[in-house]
VOGU-3710 file (C-alpha; in Angstrom, 3 decimals, decimal comma):
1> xxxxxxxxxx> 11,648/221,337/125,235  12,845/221,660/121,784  16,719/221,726/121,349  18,961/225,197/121,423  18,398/226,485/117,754  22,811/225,781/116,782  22,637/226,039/113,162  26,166/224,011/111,512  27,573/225,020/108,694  27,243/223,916/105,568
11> xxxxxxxxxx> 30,207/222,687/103,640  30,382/225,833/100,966  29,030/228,379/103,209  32,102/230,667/103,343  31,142/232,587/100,173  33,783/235,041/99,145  30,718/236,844/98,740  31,387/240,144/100,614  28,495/241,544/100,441  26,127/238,956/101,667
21> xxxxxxxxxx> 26,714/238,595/105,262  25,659/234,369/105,719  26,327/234,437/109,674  23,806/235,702/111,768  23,978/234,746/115,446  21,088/235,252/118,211  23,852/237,565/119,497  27,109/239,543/119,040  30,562/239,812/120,723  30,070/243,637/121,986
31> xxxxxxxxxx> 31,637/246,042/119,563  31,504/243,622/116,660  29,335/244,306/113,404  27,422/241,369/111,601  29,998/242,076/108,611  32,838/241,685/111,034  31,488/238,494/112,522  30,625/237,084/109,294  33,897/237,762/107,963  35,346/235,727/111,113
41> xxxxxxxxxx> 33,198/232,730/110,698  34,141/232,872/107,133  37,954/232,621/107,836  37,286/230,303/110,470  35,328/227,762/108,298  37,912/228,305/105,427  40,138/227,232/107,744  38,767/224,242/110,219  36,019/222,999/107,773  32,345/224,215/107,967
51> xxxxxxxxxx> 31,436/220,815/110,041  33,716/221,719/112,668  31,338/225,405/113,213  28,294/226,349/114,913  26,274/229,353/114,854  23,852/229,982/117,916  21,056/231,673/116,053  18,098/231,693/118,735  17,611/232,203/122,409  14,711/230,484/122,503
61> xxxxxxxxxx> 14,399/226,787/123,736  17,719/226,751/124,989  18,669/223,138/125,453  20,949/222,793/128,592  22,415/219,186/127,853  23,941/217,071/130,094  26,715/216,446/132,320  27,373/213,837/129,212  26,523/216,173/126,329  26,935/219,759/127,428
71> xxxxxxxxxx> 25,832/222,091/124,698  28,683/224,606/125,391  26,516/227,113/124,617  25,425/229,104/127,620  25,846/227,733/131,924  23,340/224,440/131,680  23,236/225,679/135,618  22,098/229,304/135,143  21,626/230,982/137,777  20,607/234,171/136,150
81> xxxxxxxxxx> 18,174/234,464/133,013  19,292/231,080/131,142  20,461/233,276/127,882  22,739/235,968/130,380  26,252/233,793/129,672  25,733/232,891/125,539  28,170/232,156/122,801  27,479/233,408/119,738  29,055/230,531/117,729  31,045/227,437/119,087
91> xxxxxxxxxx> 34,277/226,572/116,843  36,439/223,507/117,439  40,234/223,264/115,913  41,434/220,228/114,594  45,056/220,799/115,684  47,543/223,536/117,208  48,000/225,465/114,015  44,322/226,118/113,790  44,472/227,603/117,282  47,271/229,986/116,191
101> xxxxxxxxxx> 45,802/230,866/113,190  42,462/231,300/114,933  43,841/234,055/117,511  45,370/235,247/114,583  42,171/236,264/113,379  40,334/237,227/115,994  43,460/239,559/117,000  42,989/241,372/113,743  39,435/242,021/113,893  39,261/241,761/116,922
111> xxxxxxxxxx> 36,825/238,863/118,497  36,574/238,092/121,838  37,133/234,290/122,557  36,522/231,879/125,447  38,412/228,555/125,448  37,209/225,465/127,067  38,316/221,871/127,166  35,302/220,040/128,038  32,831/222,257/128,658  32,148/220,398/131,816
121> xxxxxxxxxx> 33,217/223,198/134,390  30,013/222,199/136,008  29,091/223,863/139,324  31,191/227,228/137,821  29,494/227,965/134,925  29,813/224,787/132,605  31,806/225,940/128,927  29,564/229,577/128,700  31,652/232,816/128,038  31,819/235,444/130,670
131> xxxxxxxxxx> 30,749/237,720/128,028  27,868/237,468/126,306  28,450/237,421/122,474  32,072/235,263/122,761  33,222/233,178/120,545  33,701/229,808/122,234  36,626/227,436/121,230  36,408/223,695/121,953  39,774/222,460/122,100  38,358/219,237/123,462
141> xxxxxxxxxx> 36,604/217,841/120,373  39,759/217,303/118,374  42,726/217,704/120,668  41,823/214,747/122,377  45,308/212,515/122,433  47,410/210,914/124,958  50,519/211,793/123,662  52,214/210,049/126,299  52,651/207,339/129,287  55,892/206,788/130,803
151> xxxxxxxxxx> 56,037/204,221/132,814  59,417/204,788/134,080  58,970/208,619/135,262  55,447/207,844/136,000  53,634/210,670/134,215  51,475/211,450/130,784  51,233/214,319/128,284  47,563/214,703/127,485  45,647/217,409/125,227  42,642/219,193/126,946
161> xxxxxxxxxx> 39,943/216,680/125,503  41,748/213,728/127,624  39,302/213,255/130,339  39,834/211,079/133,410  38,031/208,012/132,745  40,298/208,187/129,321  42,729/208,029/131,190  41,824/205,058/133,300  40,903/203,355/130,283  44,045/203,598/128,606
171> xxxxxxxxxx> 45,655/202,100/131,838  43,615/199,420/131,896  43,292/198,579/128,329  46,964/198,729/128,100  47,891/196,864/131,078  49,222/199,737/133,359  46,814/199,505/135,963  48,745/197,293/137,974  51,720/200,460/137,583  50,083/202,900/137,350
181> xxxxxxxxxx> 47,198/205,122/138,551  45,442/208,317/137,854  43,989/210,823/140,177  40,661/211,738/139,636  38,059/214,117/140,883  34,201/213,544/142,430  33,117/212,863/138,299  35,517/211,192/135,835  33,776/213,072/132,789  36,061/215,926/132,800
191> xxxxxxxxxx> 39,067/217,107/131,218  42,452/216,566/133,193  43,792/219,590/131,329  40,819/221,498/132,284  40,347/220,099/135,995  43,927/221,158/136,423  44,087/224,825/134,872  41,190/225,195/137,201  43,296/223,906/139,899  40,680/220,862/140,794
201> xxxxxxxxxx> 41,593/218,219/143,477  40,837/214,463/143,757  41,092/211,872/146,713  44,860/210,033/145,973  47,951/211,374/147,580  47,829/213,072/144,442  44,917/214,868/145,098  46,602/218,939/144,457  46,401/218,335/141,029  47,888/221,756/140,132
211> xxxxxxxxxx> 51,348/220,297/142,137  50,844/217,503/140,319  51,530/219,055/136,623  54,601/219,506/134,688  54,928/220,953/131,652  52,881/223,096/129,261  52,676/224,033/125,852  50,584/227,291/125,054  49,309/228,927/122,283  49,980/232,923/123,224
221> xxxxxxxxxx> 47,228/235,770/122,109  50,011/236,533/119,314  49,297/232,680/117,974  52,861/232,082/118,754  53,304/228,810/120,621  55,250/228,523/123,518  56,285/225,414/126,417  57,366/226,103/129,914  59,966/225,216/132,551  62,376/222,195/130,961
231> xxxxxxxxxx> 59,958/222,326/127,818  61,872/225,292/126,769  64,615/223,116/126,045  64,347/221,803/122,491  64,538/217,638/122,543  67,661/216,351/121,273  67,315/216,022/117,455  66,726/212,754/116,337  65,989/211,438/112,596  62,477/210,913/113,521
241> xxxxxxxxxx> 61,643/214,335/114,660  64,096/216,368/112,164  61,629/218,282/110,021  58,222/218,071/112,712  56,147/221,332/113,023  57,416/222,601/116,830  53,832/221,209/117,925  54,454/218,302/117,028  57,866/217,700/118,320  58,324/216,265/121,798
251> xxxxxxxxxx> 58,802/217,357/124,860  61,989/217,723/126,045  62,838/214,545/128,446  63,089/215,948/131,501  59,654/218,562/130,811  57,680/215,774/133,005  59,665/215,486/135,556  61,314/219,061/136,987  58,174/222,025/136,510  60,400/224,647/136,844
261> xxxxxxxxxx> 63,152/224,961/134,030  65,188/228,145/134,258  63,932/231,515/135,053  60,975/233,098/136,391  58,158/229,613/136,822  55,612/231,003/134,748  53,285/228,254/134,290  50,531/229,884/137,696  49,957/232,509/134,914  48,165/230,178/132,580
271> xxxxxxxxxx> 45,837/228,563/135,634  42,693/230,063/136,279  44,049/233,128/133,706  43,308/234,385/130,458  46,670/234,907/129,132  46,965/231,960/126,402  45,090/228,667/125,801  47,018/225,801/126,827  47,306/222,765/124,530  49,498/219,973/126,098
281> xxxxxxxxxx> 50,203/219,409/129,481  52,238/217,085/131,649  50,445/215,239/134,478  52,481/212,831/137,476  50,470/209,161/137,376  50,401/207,678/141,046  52,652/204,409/141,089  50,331/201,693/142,686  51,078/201,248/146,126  51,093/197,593/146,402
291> xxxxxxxxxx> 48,231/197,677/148,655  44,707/199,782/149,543  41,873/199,930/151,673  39,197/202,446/152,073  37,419/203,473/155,428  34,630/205,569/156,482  34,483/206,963/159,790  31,287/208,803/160,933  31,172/211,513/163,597  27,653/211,365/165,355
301> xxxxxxxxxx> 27,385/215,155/166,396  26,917/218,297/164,005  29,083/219,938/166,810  31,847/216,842/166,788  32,600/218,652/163,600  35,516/220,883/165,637  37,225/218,040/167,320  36,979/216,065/164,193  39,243/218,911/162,342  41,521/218,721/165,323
311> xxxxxxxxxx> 41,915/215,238/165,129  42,355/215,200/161,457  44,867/218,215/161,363  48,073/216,866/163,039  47,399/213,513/161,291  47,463/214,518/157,759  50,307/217,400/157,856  52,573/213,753/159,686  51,390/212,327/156,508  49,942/209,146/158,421
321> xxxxxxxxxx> 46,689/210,866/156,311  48,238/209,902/153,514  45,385/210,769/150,430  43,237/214,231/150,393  40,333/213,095/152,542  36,632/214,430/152,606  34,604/215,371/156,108  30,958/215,042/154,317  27,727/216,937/155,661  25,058/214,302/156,048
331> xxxxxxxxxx> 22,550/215,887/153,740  25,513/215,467/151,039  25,525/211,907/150,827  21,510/211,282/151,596  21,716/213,101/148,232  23,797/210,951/146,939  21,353/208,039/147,806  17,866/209,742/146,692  15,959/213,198/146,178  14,859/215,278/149,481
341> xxxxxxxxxx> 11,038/213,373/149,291  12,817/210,396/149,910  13,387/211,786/152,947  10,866/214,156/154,167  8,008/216,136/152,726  9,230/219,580/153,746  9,900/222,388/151,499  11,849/224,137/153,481  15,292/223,485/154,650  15,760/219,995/157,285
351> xxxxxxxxxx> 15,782/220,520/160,943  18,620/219,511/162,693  16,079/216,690/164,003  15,573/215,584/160,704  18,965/215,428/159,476  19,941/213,201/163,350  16,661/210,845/162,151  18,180/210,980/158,217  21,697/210,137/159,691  20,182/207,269/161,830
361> xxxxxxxxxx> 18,380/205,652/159,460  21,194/205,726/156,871  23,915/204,372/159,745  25,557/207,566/158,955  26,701/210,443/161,432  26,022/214,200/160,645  29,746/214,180/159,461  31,244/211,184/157,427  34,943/211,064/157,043  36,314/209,193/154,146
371> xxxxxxxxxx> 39,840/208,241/154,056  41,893/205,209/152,271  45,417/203,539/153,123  47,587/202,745/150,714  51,067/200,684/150,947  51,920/197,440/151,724  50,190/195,142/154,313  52,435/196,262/157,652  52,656/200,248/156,539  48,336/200,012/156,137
381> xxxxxxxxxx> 47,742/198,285/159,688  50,122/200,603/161,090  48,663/203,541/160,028  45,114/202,688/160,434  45,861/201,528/163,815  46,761/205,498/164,244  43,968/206,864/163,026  41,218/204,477/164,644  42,610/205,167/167,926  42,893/209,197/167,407
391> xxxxxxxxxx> 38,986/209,348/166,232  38,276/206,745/168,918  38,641/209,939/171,070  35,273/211,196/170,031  32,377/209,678/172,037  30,349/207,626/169,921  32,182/207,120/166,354  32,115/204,264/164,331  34,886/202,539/161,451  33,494/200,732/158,386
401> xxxxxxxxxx> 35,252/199,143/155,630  33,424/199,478/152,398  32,263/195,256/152,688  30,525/197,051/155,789  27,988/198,693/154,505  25,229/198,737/151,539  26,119/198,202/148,301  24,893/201,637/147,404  26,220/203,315/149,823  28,363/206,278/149,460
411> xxxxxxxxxx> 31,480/204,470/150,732  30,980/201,845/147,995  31,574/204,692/145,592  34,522/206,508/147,372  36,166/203,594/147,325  36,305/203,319/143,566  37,437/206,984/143,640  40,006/207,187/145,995  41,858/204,202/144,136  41,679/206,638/141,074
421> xxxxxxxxxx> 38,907/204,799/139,115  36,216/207,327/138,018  32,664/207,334/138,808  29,600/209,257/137,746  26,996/208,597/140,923  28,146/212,156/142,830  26,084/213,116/139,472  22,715/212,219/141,883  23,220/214,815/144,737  22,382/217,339/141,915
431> xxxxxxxxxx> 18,587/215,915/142,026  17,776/216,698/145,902  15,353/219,260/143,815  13,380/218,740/141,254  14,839/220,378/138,151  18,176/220,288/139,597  21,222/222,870/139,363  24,264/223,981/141,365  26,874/226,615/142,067  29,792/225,706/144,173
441> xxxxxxxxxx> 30,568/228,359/146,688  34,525/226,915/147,864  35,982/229,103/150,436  39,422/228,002/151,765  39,619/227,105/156,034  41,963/226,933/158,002  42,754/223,638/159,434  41,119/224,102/162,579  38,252/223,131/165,003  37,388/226,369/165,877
451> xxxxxxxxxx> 37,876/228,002/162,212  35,745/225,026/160,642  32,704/225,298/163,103  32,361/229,193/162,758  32,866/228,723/158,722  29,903/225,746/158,573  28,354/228,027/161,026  28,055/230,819/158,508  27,545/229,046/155,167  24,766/227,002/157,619
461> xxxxxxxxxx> 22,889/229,797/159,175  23,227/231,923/155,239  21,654/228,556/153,621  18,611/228,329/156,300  18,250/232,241/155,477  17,822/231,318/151,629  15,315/229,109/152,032  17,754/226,305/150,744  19,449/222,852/152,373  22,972/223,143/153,389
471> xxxxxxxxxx> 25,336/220,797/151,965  28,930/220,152/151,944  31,871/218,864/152,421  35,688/220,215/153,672  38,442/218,547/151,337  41,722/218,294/153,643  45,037/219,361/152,047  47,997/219,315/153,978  47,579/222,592/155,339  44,351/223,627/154,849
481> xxxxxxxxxx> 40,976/222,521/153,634  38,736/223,329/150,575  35,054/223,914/152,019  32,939/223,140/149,239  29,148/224,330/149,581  27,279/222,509/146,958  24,070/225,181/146,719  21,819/223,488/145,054  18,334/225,187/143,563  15,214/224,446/140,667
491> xxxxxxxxxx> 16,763/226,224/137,567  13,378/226,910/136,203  12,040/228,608/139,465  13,081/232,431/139,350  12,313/232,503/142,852  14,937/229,608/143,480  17,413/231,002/141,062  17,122/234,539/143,147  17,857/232,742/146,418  20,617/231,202/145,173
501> xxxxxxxxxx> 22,125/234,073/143,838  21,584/236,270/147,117  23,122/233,017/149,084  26,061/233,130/147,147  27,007/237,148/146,978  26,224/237,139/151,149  28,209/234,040/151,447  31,357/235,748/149,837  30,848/238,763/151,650  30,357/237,238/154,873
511> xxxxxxxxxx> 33,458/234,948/154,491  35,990/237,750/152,510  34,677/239,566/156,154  37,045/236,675/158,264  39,635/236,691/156,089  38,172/233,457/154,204  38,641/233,630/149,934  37,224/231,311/147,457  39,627/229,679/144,934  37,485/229,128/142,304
521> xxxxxxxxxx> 34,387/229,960/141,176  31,278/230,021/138,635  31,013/233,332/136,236  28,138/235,618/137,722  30,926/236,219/140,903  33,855/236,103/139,825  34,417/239,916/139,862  32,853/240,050/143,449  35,449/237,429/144,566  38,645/239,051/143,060
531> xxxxxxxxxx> 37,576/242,164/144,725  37,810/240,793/147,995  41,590/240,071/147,531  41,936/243,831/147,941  45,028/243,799/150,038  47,282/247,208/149,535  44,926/249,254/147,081  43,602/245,995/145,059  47,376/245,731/143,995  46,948/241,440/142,951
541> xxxxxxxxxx> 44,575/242,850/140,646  46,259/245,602/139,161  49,040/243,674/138,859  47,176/240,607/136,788  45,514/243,849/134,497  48,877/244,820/133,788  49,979/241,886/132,357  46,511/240,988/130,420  47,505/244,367/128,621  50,905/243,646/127,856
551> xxxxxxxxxx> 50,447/240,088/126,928  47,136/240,318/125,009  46,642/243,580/124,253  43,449/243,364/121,926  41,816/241,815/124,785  40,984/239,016/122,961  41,107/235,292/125,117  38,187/235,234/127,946  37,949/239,198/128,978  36,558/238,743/132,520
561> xxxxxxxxxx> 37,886/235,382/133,413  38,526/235,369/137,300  37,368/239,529/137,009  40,378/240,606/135,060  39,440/242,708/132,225  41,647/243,912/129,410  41,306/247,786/128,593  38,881/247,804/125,715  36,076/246,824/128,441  34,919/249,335/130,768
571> xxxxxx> 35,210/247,225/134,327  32,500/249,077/136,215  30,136/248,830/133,515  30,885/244,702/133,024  31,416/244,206/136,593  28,015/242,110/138,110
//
């Protein structure tokens, strides 16, 4: 397949020639003219340097990259027609004053924007706008320092295009990793800025990544620039920073270590929002335990799932579960180790006899627990002395240490992640079809035998429905766990894209139905899934419209994100 027709600019192109319009993309921001996009572009590329702009001029031969070259461009996953979620143009600022003066200009015109760090949101939609025609920015290309690693407090101020394997890298290159350690999610490729605005997890005891952040500096729709909680606190003046740009002052020194300052805590309204675009962030490292091992337990029976959950829930809210363990659907890691032929030569989805034969040959159960111990020598052995003996109470489970088993094996690569050293192989589930894609459908369960059964029970019997495999995996937080459906479908089959679709809408219905909500998602749903949380007249929603008006008022950064929409778009025409 040829490549997406992105046309750069060429250093020059922003003519002061009104009259010619230079900048014609394969598509529009809705209610902008050519002239008035042109004009933008032309500012923009005054401003940031034509090399640092991209027009999208074709929707033909739409290239969907990579995992490790996205083409920010339009969802590399669609799930609709591959063109429904398209940027017109891509721009990437070299620095915080080009994002000011950026909103600046798109607040004048106005242009509708859609920020993204990495552009790896994959599973959710990757870096495409929620509205066709957006201007995407990549903060990632550019802002891409570690601005900081304190030892002491054990923390780092990152920009968004910091990803997690930077991160690790910079440990180890500087000789930290014996200090210190960073959490990271299933793929090390994305942004920690990103991951955590999104309100990600990973596998440490640091695994809420959200609770794990302090500290944020944000670029308002205005363009003014503001930092929250202790941040608001100028740094004491020092010779060195007398005279610095407020971007490019400091933090103050306690902005890493107390998130909540004075006031009403107003960083939640920057996660998952469009109310600013957030430009530094503080992040907690995990201090290295002085000791780790990883386990994996497997649970023979698709119906040991419930006692498995009530095993698991009075261990991890003692804490003797100290990290955010995963209970993994069988299918999920076979994927992990090869594509569905490997397996069988079905089409349609496994039979609960296949999956026991698929489970046997792999020495896995239908549910895999993976878990890790950190701490020294005496605090591990006690612990895991614990938790053998509470799974020991299901008939037939078995413990493995990572020396255990294959050196493949899916444990092998969990144990590099739950240590907080990134990985790429979750990459392969992605292939169980040919042509692979995915959309995440992540309801939130209860902690509870009896809620997790009916919840796989539904997402299960919904998948078989679709024609499509079921796999998954619940996440454990203290309280609750993340139930992550991986639905995964051929991208260039419309017949698989339409299943997938359909499996996703009934999924949200059927779940929003028990009092189950998502909390995240990809683009084509997002309005469906804030309309479930329609508690009191839709009054959350209301509420977050309120403030989109009042704090961005030309509508201008990510209209639709999360299904709130400023007033200049009609909801019920936009909604999908």
């Amino acid at each position: 397949m040829s490549p997406t027709k992105i046309v750069p600019l060429q250093s020059g192109t922003s003519s002061k020639d009104d009259c010619v319009i230079q900048h014609r993309p394969a598509v529009l921001p809705p209610n902008v003219t050519p002239d008035i996009f042109d004009k933008f572009i032309r500012q923009v590329s005054d401003l940031i340097g034509a090399e640092n702009v991209q027009i999208v001029t074709s929707k033909d031969n739409l290239d969907d990259g990579s995992y490790q070259h996205p083409t920010y461009t339009h969802d590399p996953h669609h799930v609709l027609e591959q063109d429904f979620f398209l940027a017109s143009s891509i721009v990437a600022p070299r620095n915080v004053s080009d994002v000011q003066n950026i909103l600046r200009y798109a607040n004048a015109l106005p242009i509708p924007l859609w920020p993204i760090s990495i552009g790896r949101n994959s599973g959710y939609g990757g870096g495409a706008p929620r509205v066709t025609g957006s201007v995407v920015i990549n903060m990632g290309k550019h802002l891409n320092k570690i601005l900081e690693v304190n030892v002491e407090g054990a923390y780092c101020v990152v920009e968004p295009g910091v990803t997690f394997t930077d991160m690790h890298n910079y440990l180890v290159e500087n000789n930290l990793r014996d200090k210190l350690w960073i959490d990271v999610p299933d793929l090390g490729g994305g942004s920690i800025l990103g991951n955590t605005l999104e309100r990600g997890v990973g596998y440490t005891p640091y695994g809420d990544h959200w609770m794990m952040h302090s500290g944020m500096e944000v670029v308002l729709p205005s363009g003014e620039l503001l930092r929250t909680g202790m941040g608001a606190l100028p740094a004491p003046r020092v010779p060195e920073t007398m005279g610095l740009k407020p971007e490019d002052q400091p933090f103050n020194k306690t902005a890493q270590l107390f998130p909540y300052g004075f006031g009403p805590y107003i960083d939640g309204l920057f996660s998952q929002s469009n109310l600013g675009i957030v430009t530094k962030i503080g992040m907690s490292l995990f201090p290295n335990p002085g000791g780790y091992q990883s386990y994996l337990i497997t649970i023979p029976r698709d119906e040991d799932l419930q006692q498995a959950v009530d095993i698991i829930r009075p261990l991890r809210l003692s804490m003797v579960l100290q990290n955010v363990p995963t209970l993994r659907h069988i299918l999920l890691d076979a994927a992990v180790l090869g594509n569905k032929t490997k397996y069988s030569a079905k089409s349609e989805p496994l039979s609960d006899e296949d999956m026991d034969g698929i489970a046997k040959d792999l020495n896995l159960g239908r549910w895999n627990f993976y878990g890790a111990l950190y701490g020294p020598d005496p605090i591990r052995a006690a612990l895991w002395s614990e938790i053998k003996q509470a799974f020991s109470q299901i008939p037939g489970a078995q413990f493995f240490f990572p020396e255990d088993t294959p050196d493949d094996s899916v444990l092998r690569v969990r144990d590099k992640t739950l240590q907080g050293i990134p990985t790429y192989d979750e990459l392969k589930w992605i292939d169980w079809v040919p042509n692979g894609a995915h959309l995440f459908f992540s309801p939130i369960a209860k902690c509870a035998g009896d809620d997790a059964m009916m919840q796989y029970s539904i997402t299960k019997k919904r998948c078989q429905e679709a024609g499509l495999d079921f796999l998954g995996t619940f996440t454990v937080g203290l309280r609750e766990m993340h139930h992550i459906v991986c639905i995964v479908f051929d991208k260039t089959s419309a017949k698989e894209k339409r299943k997938a679709h359909w499996l996703i809408r009934t999924l949200i219905d059927d779940c929003a139905a028990h009092g189950w909500g998502e909390y995240r998602t990809h683009l084509a749903v997002m309005d469906q899934i804030m309309s479930t949380y329609s508690w009191n007249d839709n009054i959350l929603l209301k509420f977050n419209e309120v403030l989109k008006n009042a704090i961005d008022p030309n509508g201008i950064i990510a209209p639709g994100k999360s299904g709130v929409w400023p007033k200049q778009y009609n909801k019920q025409e936009w909604k999908l």
